[in-house]
C-alpha positions in Angstrom: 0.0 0.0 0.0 1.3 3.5 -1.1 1.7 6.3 1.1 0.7 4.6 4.3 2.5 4.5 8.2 2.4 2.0 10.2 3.6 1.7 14.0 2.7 -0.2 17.1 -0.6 -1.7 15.1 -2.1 1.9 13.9 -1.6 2.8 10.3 -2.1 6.6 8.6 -2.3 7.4 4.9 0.1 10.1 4.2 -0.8 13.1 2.2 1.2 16.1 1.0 -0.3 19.6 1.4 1.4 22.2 -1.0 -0.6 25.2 0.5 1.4 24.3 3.6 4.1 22.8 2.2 4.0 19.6 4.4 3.0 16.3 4.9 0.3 15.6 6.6 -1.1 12.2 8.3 -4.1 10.9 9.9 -4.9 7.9 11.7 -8.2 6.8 10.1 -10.6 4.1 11.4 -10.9 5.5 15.2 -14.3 6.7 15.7 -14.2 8.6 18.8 -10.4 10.1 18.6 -8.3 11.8 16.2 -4.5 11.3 15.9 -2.9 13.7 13.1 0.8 14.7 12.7 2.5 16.6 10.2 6.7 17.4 9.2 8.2 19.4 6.9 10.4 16.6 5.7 10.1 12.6 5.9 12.2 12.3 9.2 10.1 14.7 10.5 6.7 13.1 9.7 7.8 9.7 11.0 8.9 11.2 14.2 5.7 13.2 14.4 4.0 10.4 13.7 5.5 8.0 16.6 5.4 10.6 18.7 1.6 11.0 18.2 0.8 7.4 18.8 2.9 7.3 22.1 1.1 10.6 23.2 -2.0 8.9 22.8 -1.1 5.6 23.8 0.4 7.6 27.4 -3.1 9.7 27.7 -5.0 6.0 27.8 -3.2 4.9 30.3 -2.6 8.1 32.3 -6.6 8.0 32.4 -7.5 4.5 32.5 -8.6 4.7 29.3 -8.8 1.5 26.5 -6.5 2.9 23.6 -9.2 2.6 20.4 -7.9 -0.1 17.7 -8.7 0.7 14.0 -9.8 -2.8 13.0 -11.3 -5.4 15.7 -10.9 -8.2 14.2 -13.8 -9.4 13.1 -16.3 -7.7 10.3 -19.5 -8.8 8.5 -19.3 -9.5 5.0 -22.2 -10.3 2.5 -21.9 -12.6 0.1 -25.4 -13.0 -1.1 -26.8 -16.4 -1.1 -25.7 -18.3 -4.2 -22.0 -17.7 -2.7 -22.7 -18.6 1.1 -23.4 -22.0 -0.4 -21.3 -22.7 -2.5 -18.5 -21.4 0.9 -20.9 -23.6 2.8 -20.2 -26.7 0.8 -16.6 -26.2 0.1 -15.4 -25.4 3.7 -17.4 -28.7 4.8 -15.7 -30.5 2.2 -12.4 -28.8 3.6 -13.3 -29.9 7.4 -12.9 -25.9 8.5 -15.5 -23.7 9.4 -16.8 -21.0 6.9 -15.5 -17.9 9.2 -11.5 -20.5 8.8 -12.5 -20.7 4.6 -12.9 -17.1 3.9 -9.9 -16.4 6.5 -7.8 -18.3 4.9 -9.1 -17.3 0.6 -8.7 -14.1 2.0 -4.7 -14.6 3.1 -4.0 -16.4 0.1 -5.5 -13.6 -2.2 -3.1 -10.7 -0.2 0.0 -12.7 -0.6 -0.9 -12.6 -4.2 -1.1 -8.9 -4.3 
């Protein structure tokens, strides 16, 4: 993935603002806090950026706060019926549960990426 941070299991998509001639980042995916950093340069905006995520990892803890997570792990997906069987049947015939089947098409289809 282009563009993108990633450190101590947050990511940001990076963007460069010419008006303020910077780069600019945002931790996306939190929905009740907002992590941005910005630098001049790309040492800058990596440091901002680790600095912003320790910040907020310290203000969690200093209040006894759970630090949010961008992705929890698990998601619902729809597949409309004709599919669900056919996952249905082939992760029976596999021995693995459908929730293991799409796990595991879904790691072999980002390796091929």
């Amino acid at each position: 993935m282009k563009n993108v941070m990633k450190y101590k299991g947050y990511y940001a998509k990076i963007e460069y603002s010419d008006e303020d001639e910077c780069f600019c980042g945002q931790i996306e995916g939190l929905k009740h806090d907002s992590i941005s950093f910005e630098g001049q340069t790309v040492k800058e905006l990596k440091k901002d950026f680790k600095d912003a995520i320790d910040h907020y990892l310290e203000t969690c803890k200093e209040y006894n706060m759970k630090p949010e997570k961008q992705c929890k792990g698990s998601l619902n997906v729809r597949l409309g019926a004709e599919l669900h069987n056919e996952v249905k049947l082939k992760s029976e015939e596999k021995n693995i549960s459908i929730n293991e089947f799409i796990k595991q098409a879904v790691t072999n289809y980002l390796k091929t990426c």
